[in-house]
N, C-alpha and C positions, 0 to 999 in steps of 0.2 A: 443591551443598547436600546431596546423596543420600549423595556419597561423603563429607562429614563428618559426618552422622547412620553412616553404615554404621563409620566410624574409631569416633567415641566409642564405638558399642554394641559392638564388637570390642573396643577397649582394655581393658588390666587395670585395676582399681579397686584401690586399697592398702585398702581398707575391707575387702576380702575377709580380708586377712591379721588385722583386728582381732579381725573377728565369729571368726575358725577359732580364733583365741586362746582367746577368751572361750567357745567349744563346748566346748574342751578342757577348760579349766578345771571345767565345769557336771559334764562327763561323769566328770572324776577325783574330783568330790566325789560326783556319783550312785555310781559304782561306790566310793569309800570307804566312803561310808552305807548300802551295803545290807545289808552285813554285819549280821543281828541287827535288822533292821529293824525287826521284829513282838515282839521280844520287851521284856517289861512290865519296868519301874525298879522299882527297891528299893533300900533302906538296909542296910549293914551290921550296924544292930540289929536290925532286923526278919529278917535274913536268920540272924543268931545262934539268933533264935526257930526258923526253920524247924528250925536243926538239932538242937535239945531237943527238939521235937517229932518226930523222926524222921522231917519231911518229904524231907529233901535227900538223893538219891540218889546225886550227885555233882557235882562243882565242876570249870569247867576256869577255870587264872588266866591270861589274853593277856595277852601283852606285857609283863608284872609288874605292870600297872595296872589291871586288867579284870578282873573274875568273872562266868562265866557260871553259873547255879545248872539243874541239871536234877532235877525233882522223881520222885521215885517214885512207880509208876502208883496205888496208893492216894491220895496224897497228892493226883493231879490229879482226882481224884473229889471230892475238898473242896469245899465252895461259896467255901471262900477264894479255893481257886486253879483256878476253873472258866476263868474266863477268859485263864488265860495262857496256854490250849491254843489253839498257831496253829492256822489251818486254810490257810492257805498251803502253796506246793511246799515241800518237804522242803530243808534244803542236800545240800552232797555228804556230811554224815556221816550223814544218814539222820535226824534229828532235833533238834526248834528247841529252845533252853533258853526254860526258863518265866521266868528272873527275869535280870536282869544288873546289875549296878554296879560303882562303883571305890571303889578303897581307898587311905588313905594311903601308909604305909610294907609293904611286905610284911612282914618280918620281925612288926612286932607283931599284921599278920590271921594268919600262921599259928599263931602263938604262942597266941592268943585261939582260935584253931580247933581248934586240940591239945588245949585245955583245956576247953571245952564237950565236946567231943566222950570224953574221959578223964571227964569226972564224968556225964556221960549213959552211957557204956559204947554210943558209937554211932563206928560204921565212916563215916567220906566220906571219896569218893573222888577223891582230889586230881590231877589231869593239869595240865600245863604246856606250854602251846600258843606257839608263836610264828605272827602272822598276819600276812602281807605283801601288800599292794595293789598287784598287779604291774604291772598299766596304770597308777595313780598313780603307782609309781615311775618308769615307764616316762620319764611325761610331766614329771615334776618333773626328770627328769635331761633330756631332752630338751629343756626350756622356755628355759632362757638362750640357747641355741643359735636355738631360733626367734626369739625376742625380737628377738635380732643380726642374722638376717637379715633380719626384718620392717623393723627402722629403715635397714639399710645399704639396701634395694629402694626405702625412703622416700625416703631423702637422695639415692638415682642418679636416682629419677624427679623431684625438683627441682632436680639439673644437668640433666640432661638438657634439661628443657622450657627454661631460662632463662628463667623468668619471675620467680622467688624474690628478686630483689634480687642483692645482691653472692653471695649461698650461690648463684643458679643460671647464674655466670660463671664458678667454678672451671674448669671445664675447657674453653670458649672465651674465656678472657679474653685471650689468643692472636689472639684475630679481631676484625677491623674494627666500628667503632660507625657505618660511612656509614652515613646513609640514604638509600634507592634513589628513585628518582624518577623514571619512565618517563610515555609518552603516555598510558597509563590513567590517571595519577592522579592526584589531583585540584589539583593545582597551576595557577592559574588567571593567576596574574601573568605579564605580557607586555609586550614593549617601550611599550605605548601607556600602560598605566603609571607609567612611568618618564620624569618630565618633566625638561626641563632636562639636562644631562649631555651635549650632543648629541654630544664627541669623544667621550666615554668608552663610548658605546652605541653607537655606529659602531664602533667597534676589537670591542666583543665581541658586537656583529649580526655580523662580519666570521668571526668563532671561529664563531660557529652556521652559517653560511655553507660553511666549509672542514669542515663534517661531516656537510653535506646535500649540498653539489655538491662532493668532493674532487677530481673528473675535471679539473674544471676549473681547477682550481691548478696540478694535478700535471703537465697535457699541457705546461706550457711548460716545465718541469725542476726547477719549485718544490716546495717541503718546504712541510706542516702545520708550523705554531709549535706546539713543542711544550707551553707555558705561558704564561699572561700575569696577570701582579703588577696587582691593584686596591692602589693607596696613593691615602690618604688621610683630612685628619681625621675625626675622630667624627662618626655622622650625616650623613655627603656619599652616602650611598646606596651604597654597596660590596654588602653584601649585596642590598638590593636590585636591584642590575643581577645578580648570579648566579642568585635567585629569577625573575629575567626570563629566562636564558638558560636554566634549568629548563623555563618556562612554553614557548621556543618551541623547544628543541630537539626535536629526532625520534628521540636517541636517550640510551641510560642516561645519569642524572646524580646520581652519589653525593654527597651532602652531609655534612659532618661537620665539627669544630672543631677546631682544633689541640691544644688541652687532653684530645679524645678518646684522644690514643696516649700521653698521661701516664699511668704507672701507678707504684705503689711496687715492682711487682715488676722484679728486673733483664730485659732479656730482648722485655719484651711490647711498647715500641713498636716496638720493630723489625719486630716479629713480627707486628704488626695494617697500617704500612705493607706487609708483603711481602702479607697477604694481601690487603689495597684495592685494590690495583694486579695482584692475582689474579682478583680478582671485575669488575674494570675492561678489562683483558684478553679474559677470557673474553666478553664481553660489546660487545667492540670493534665499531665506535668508541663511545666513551661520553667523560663528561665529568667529572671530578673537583673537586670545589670545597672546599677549606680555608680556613675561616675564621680568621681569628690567628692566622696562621700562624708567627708571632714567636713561640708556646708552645712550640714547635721549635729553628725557625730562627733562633734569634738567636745569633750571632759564635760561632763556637767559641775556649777560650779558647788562650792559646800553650801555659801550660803546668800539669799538674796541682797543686793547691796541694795539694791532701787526700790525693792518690793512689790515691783509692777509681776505681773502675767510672761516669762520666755517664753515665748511661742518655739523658738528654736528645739528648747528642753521638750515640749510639749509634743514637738515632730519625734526626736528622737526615742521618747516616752512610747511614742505608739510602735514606732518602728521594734523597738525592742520586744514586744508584747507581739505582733507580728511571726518575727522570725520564731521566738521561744516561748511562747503562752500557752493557757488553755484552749485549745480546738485547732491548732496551727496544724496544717494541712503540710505533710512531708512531701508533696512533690512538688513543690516550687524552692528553687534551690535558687539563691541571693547569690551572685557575685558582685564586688564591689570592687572599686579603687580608690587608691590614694597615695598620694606622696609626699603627705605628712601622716604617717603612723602614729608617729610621738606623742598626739594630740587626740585621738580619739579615746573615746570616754573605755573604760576596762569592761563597764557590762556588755558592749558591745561589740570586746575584743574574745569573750571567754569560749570557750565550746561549747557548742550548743544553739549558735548562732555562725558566727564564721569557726567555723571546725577544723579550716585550712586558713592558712597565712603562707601566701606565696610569695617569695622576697624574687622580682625582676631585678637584678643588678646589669650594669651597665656591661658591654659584650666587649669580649675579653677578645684576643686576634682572632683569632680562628672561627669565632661567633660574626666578628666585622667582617670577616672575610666573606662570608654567605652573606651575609647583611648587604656588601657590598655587590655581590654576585644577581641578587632580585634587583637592586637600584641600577642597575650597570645593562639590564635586559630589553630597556627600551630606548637605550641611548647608540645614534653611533659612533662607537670609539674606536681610535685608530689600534693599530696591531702592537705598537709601544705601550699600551696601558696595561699593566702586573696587575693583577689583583693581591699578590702578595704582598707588593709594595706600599698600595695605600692603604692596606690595614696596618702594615707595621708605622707609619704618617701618621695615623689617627688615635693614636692612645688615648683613653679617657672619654670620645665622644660617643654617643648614645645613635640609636637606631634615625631617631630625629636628625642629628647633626650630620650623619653619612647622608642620606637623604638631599640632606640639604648641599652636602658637596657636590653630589652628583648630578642635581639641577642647575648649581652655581658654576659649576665647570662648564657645563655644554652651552647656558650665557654667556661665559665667558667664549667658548669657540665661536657663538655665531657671532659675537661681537667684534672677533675678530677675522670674521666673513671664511672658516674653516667647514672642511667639508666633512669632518670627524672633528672628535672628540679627544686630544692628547694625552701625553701625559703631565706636560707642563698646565693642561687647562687646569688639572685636579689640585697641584700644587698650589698654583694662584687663588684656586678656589679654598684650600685648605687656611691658606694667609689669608685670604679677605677675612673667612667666616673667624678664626681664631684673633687677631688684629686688629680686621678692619678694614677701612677703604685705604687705599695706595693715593695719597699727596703729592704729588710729583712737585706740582706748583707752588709749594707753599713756600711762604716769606722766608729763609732763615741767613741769620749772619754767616761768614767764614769761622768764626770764633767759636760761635753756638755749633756747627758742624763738626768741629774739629773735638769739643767736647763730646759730641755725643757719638764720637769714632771711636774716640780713646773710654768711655766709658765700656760700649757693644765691645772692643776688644776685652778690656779686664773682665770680664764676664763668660766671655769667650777662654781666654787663656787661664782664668783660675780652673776654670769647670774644663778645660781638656786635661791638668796636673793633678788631680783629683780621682783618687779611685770610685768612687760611688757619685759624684756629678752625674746628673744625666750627658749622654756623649749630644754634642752638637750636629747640628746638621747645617744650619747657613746664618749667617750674621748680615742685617742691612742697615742704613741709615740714613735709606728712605722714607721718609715719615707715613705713620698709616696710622688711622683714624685718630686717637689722640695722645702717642706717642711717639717722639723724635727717631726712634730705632728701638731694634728689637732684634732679640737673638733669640733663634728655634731647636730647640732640643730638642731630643726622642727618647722623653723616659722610659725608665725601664718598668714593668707592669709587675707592681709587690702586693703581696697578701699582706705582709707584715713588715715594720720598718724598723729597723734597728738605730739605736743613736746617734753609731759613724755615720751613716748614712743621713741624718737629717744635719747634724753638721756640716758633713759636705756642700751639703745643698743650700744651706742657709751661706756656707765661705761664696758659693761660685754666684748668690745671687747678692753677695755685698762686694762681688769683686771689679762693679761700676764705679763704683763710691772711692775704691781702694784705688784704684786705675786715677780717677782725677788729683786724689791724694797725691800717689807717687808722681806725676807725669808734671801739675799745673801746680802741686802744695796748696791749692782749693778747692772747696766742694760747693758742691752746685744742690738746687731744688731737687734736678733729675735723676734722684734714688730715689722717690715717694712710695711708688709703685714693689720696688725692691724691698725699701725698711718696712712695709705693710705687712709683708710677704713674712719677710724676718720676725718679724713681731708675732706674728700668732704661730709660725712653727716653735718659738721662744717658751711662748706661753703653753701652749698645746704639753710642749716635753715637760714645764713642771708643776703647771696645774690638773690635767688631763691624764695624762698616761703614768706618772709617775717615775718620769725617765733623771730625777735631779737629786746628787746626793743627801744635799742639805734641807732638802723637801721631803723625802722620804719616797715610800709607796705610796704614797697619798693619791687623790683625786678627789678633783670637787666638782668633778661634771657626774650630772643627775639624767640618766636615760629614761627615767620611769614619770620624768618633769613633776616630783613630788613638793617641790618649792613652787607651790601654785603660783604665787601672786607676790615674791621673790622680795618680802621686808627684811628679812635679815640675809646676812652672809657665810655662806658655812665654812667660815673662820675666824679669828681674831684680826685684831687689828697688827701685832707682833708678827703674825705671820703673812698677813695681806705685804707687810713692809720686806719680810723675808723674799716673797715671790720676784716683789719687784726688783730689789737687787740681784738675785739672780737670774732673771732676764736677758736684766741690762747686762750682766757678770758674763751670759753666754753669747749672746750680742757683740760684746767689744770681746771677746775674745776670738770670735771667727773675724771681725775686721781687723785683727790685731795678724791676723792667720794670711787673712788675702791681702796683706798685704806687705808681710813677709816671700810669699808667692812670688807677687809682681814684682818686688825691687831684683830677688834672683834673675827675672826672667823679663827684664828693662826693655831689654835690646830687642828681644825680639815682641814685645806690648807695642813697641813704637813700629816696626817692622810690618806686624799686623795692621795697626793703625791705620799706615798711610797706605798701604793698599787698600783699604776698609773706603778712604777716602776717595782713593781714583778707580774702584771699579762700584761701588755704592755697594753691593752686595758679593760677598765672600762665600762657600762652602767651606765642606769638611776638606776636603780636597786639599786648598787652601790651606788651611792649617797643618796638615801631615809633611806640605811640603817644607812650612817655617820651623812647627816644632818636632818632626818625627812624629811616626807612626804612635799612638797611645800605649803605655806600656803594659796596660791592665788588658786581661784577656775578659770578653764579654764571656759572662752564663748561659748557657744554653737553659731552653725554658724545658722543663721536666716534669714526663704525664705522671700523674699520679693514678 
């Protein structure tokens, strides 16, 4: 702390350069002004008088603007002009004029002066002075010059510091944006943290491991990896397991974003990779973390369209040369992310650069469970809240999404001025986040209502008849964010899908459509959302997977995204026509299905319905009592 009081108080101040300015200034107007300081104003009529009276002993004119009048020693005995006798130092000519003032034009004071002086028969004596302020001039020639230096000492001392914004990068914009992350500071996140993940936190416990004991890798003849790839979707905790390997390593861990070495200038990401990997180096072993790394890395392309300079390629270029080149220094170990894999270029996918490829996939119950167990540790929750329960609620969401229920819950309790946490907060919280906002208010006819009761049932009632539907959990037809209703399932968590199965799925999501069919013999707008759904399961089973007789094994989806720039189609046009009839073919055949379903099961669609209408939201509950218990026994989930 000493030696930064002792820095600041040493430091130059650019305040100095103002106040010296404004001295100057003060001083070039004192020494202009003092000329004639003491001496008394007068008018050029008055001063005419002096000369009829034989006061005026002589006149000097400065500059052609200026008269200085000096009386003759009778005339300073006058009680006129008693007082315009200084009593000041003397100047250098030995004596102060008593009067001074300015004049228009010269030509017509001397003219007037020739002439008073001709009808008085009176002698004054006329000198013509030129008076020059030599230190004024001095400093008015000097001043632009200071000025210039004053601003250019301003503008280096805001490069310099870089603190100014983009003005105080000019001249490191050249240099890295990581930031440094060492055992001082204060990075607190740590593997116990980080719940769920347990391959993906073993492979990079493993990376902190090979920088604490490297003796031990290396006695058998093994190499440190020199990088290892986080992939996967949004929210699966990527960043957080780096923030974890920050928290437990023991030595340097630079953090920064791949968007960091984009710049407009040509030149600088090259130039901020070479110095990361300088300051990483230097600092060896340490650990480098890039986040989106696809700001980079993504495919370089075959060939220039533009012909200009990619600087993008140019960044990448170095970075690869970096990880895997000549002199590349083995103790700095590259972790990276991203959650578009698909798209990063292959040199920078091979071994020898990321050595690992760790696939975070979204957390499976038992993963939510502990997920939910760390989010659930600072909240108060009432003694009703399962952890069981809302992981089996949450199929499909990511470390992000639980997170976010479990903030939007306990908003929701204090909203509702609770002194805990429920279990109804979490549910609400699960429908807002999945849904949307709850509309209570919103405009809707009796008509429009009734439509969209009898739709949420056939929906309902195809997918309870259905062995492979997902089982329901509650049906409402209270409008939430921009949907009239909505029915909440609890699918079942598959490795793999079989046919029946997406069938199913695709019968109980057209069994809205089917439900207005049978009920009103109309169909409405409100399947959009449904037919979407329908549509790319449709297409998925016989372009993708190969799931269609008449299609074959086929597939025309490219994971290696070899069709760069996607001009032709890897098909004909006979069989572009073939896809799409069978589409449509599996399409009207599940609404041909559900709605077969409904017309059996009339009585009790309409049953449903109209309690759908008079309590606005139904459970499972609900349904076991209209249509019996489900006849299909659930699977049990089995360890492998």
């Amino acid at each position: 702390m000493k030696n930064k009081k002792q820095q600041n108080k040493n430091s130059f101040n650019q305040y100095w350069i103002y106040g010296g300015i404004i001295f100057m200034f003060l001083l070039m107007n004192f020494f202009s002004g003092t000329s004639g300081s003491d001496t008394s104003s007068t008018t050029p009529s008055k001063f005419f008088e002096y000369v009829k009276n034989g006061d005026v002993e002589t006149i000097e004119i400065i500059n052609k603007r200026q008269v200085k009048v000096f009386l003759t020693k009778d005339a300073e005995l006058k009680d006129a002009h008693r007082n315009t006798v200084s009593s000041t130092l003397l100047p250098l000519s030995g004596r102060n004029a008593n009067y001074k003032f300015e004049f228009g034009d010269l030509q017509n004071f001397e003219n007037n002066l020739a002439t008073i002086s001709k009808e008085n028969n009176i002698i004054v004596e006329t000198n013509y002075v030129t008076e020059q302020n030599m230190l004024g001039d001095i400093l008015i020639s000097l001043l632009p010059f200071i000025l210039i230096i004053a601003i250019w000492i301003f503008i280096m001392r805001r490069m310099s510091s870089g603190a100014g914004g983009a003005g105080g990068q000019i001249f490191n914009i050249g240099k890295s944006k990581a930031k440094l992350f060492d055992a001082k500071s204060d990075m607190r996140i740590t593997f116990k943290d980080v719940a769920g993940l347990e391959g993906a936190k073993e492979e990079v416990q493993e990376i902190v491991d090979f920088l604490k004991n490297p003796k031990k890798y290396t006695a058998l003849g093994g190499k440190i990896p020199k990088g290892a790839l986080l992939i996967g979707a949004p929210g699966t905790g990527k960043t957080l397991l780096a923030k974890a390997v920050a928290g437990e390593a023991k030595v340097p861990f630079y953090s920064l974003s791949g968007s960091d070495f984009v710049e407009m200038f040509v030149g600088v990401g090259a130039s901020r990779v070479r110095d990361l990997f300088k300051q990483a180096k230097e600092k060896s072993p340490s650990i480098v973390f890039i986040d989106e790394i696809d700001a980079i890395g993504r495919a370089r392309g075959k060939s220039n369209f533009t012909g200009s300079n990619d600087e993008r390629e140019n960044t990448l270029n170095q970075l690869l040369t970096e990880m895997d080149g000549f002199g590349t220094n083995t103790n700095v170990i590259v972790v990276a992310a991203t959650n578009r894999a698909d798209v990063l270029d292959k040199a920078l996918m091979r071994a020898g650069r990321f050595d690992r490829q760790i696939y975070v996939d979204l957390p499976d119950i038992r993963e939510r469970k502990k997920i939910f167990e760390v989010h659930l540790r600072p909240l108060k929750k009432a003694s009703s809240v399962d952890v069981d329960f809302l992981s089996k609620q949450t199929p499909g969401f990511s470390g992000a999404d639980i997170a976010n229920v479990c903030n939007e819950a306990a908003l929701i309790a204090a909203r509702k001025n609770k002194k805990s946490v429920g279990k109804q907060d979490f549910l609400d919280a699960v429908d807002r986040i999945v849904g949307g906002l709850e509309k209570k208010n919103k405009i809707i006819t009796e008509d429009e209502k009734q439509a969209v009761a009898y739709h949420e049932a056939g929906h309902a009632t195809v997918s309870w008849m259905l062995e492979h539907a997902s089982p329901l959990v509650k049906v409402t037809i209270v409008p939430r964010g921009k949907s009239l209703g909505a029915a909440w399932y609890l699918p079942e968590e598959r490795l793999i899908v079989r046919p029946e199965q997406m069938l199913d799925e695709m019968c109980a999501a057209l069994g809205g459509r089917a439900a207005e069919k049978v009920i009103f013999n109309k169909i409405s707008t409100g399947a959009l959302s449904d037919l979407e759904k329908v549509t790319k399961q449709a297409r998925a089973m016989v372009t993708v997977y190969g799931l269609n007789d008449k299609v074959g094994n086929l597939t025309y989806y490219d994971s290696s995204n070899g069709n760069e720039y996607g001009f032709t189609k890897p098909y004909s046009e006979q069989t572009a026509e073939t896809i799409d009839k069978e589409i449509s073919l599996i399409i009207e055949n599940q609404y041909k299905r559900a709605l077969s379903i409904l017309k059996k099961n009339k009585k009790k669609l309409i049953q449903l319905a109209e309690l759908l209408l008079k309590k606005e939201v139904i459970f499972k509950d609900n349904l076991e009592e209209i249509f019996g218990k489900r006849p299909f026994k659930q699977k049990g989930i089995k360890k492998i």
